[in-house]
Backbone as JSON, one array per atom type, in Angstrom:
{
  "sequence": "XXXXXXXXXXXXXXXXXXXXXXXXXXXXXXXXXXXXXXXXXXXXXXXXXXXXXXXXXXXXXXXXXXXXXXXXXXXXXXXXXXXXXXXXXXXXXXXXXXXXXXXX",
  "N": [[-15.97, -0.07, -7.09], [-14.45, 2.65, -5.12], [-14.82, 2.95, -2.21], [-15.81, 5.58, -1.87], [-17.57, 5.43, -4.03], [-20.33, 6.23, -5.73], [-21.62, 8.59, -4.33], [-21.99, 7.26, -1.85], [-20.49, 7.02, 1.52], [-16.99, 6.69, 2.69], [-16.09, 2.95, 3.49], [-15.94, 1.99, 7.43], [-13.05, 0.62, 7.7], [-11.68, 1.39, 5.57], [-11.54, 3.98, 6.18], [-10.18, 3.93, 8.64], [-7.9, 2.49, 8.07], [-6.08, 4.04, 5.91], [-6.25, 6.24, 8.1], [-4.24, 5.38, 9.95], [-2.58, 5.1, 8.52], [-1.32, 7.63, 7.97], [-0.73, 8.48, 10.74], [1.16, 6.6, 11.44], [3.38, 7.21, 9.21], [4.21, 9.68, 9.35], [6.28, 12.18, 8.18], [9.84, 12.08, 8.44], [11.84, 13.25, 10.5], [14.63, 14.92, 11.54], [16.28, 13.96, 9.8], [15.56, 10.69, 10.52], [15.37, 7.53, 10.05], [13.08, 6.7, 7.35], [9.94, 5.72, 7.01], [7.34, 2.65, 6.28], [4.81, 1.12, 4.9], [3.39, -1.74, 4.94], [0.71, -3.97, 3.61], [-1.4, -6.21, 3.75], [-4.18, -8.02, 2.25], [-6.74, -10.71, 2.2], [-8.03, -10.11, -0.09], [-8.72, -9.16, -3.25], [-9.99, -7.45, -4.13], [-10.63, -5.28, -1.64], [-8.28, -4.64, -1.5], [-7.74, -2.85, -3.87], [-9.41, -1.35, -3.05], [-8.96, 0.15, -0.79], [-6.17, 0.81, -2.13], [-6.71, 2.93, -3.58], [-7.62, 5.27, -1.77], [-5.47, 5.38, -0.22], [-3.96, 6.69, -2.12], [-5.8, 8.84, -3.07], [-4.82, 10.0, -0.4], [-2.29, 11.1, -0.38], [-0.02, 9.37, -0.22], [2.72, 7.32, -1.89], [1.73, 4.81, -3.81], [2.18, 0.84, -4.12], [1.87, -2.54, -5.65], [1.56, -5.93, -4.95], [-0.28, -8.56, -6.45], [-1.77, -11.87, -7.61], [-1.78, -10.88, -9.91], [0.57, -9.88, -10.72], [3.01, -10.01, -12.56], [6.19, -12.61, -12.6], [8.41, -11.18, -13.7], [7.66, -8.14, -12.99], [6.72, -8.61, -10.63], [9.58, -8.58, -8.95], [10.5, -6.1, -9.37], [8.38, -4.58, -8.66], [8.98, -5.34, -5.7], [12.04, -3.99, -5.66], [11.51, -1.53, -6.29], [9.6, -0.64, -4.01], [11.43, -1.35, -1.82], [13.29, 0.44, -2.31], [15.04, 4.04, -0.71], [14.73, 5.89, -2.61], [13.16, 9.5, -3.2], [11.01, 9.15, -4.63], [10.2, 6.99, -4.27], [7.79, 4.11, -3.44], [5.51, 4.43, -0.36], [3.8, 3.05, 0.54], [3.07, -0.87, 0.75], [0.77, -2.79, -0.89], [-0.11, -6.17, -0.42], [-1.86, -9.14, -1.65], [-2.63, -12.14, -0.17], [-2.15, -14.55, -1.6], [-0.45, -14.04, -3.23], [1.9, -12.64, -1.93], [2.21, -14.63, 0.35], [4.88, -16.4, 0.13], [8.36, -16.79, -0.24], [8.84, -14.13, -0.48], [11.15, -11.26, 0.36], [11.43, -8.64, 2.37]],
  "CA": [[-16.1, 1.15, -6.3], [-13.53, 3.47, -4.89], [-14.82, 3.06, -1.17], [-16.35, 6.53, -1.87], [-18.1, 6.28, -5.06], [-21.38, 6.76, -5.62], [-21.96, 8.85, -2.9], [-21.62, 6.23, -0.3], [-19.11, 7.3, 2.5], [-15.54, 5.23, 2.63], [-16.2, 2.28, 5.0], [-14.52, 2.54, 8.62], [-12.19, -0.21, 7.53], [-10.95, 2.16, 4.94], [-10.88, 5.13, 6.74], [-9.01, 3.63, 10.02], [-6.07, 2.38, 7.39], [-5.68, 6.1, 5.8], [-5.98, 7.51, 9.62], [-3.3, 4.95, 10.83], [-1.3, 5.28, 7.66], [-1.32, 9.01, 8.6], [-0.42, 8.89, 11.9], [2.42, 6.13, 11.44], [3.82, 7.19, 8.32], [4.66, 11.32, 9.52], [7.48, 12.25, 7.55], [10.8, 11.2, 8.95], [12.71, 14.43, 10.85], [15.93, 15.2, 12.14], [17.2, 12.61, 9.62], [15.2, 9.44, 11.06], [14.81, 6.37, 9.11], [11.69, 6.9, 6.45], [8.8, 4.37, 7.95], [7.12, 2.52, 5.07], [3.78, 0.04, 5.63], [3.17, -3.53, 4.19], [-0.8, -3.89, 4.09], [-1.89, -7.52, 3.1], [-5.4, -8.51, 2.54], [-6.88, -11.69, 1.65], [-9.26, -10.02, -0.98], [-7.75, -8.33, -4.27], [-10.88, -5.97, -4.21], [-10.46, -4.53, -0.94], [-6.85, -4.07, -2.31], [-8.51, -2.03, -4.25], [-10.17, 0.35, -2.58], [-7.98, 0.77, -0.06], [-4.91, 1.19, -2.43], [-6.84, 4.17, -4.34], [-7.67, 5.87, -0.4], [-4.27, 5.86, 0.42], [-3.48, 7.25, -2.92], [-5.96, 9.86, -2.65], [-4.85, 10.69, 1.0], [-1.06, 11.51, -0.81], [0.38, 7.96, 0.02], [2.37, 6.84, -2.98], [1.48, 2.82, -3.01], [2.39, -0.02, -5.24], [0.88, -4.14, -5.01], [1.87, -7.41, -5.36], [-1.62, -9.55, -6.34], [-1.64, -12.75, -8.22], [-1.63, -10.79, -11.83], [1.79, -9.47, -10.89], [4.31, -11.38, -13.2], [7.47, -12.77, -11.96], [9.65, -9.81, -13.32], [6.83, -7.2, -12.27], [7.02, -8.73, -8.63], [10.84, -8.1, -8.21], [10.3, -4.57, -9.7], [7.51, -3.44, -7.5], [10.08, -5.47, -4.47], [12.9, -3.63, -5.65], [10.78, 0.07, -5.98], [9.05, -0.56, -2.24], [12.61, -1.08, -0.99], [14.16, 1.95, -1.89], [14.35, 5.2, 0.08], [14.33, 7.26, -3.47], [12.11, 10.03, -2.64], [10.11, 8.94, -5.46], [9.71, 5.14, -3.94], [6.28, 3.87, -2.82], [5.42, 4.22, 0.68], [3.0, 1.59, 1.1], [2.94, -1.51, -0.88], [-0.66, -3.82, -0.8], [-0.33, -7.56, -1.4], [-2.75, -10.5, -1.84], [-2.19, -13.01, 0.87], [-1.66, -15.4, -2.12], [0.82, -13.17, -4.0], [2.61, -12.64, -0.97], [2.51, -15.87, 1.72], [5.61, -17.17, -0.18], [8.92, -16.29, -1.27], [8.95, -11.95, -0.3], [11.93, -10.75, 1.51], [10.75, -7.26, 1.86]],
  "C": [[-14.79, 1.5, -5.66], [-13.29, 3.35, -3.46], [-15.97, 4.46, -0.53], [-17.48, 6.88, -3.09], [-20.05, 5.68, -4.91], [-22.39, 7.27, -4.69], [-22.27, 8.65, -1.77], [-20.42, 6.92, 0.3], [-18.01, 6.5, 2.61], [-16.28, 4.35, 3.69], [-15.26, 2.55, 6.15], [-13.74, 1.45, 8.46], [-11.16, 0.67, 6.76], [-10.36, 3.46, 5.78], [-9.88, 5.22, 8.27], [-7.83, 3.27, 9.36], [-5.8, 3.74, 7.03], [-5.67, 6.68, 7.23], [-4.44, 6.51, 10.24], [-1.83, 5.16, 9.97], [-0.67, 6.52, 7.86], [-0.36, 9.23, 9.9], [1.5, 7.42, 12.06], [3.53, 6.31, 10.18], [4.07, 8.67, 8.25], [5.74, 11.24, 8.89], [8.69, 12.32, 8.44], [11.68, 13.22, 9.12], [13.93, 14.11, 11.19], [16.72, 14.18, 10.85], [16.62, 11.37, 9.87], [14.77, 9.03, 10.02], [13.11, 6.8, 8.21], [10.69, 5.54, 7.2], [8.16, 4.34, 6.02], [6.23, 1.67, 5.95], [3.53, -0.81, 4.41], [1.63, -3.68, 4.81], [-1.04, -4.89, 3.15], [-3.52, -7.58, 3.3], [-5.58, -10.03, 1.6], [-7.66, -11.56, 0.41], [-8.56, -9.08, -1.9], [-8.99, -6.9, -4.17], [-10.97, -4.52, -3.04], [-8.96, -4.12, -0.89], [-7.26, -2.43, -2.94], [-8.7, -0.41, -4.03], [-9.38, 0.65, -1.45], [-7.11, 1.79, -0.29], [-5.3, 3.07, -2.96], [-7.05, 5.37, -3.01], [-6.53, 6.0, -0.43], [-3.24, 6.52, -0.67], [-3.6, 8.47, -2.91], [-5.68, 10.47, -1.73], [-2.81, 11.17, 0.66], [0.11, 10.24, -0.71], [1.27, 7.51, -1.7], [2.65, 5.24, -2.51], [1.85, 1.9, -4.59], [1.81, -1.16, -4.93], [1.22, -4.83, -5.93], [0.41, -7.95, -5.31], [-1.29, -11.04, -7.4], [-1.68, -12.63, -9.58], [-0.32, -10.52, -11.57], [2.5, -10.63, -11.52], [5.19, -10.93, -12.39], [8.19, -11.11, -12.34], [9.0, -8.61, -13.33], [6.88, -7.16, -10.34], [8.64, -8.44, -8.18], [10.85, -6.75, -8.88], [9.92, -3.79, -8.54], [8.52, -3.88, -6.07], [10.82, -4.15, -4.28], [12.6, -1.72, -5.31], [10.66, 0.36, -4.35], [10.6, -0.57, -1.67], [13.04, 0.08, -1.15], [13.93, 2.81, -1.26], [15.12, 6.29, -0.61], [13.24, 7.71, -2.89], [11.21, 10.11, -3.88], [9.03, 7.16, -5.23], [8.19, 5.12, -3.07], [6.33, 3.96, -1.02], [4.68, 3.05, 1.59], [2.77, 0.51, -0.1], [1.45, -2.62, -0.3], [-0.25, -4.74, -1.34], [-1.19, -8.64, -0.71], [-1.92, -11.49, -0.91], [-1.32, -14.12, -0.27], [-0.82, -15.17, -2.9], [1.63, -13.18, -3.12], [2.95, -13.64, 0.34], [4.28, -16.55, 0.85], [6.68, -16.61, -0.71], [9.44, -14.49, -1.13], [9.94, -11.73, 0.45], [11.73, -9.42, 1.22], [12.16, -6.84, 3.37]]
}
């Protein structure tokens, strides 16, 4: 499920990350630094449904989980770091994809 699908409502877990991603992730004026968010969970499914929420809410997102191969995980690194205006804004990773190893 999506969070939304089969005409169930998002949970408020979902919809408080999309409202906070929202409200801390305003687009960057005068010039100020771009803001970017790192959103870990311990569960690849609520990865998931999160990642596709904050897709649908215009967010673009990328994720480190324990399928990412080695030279997939310094990709999606190297993507989330940049501040091309094509680069991800939020990246989702698996506690166990990510406890080790990430200099983000």
């Amino acid at each position: 499920g999506n969070g939304g699908g089969g005409g169930l409502p998002p949970s408020a877990k979902v919809t408080a990350l999309v409202a906070r991603l929202r409200a801390d992730l305003a687009p960057a004026v005068n010039g100020e630094h771009r803001v970017k968010a790192v959103v870990f969970s311990q569960f690849v499914k609520f990865i998931d449904v999160t990642q596709a929420a904050a897709s649908a809410a215009g967010f673009s997102t990328c994720r480190l989980t324990g399928a990412t191969s080695a030279d997939g995980r310094e990709k999606v690194i190297r993507n989330f770091q940049s501040f091309a205006p094509d680069a991800p804004d939020v990246i989702f990773i698996s506690l166990k994809a990510g406890g080790v190893g990430i200099n983000l």
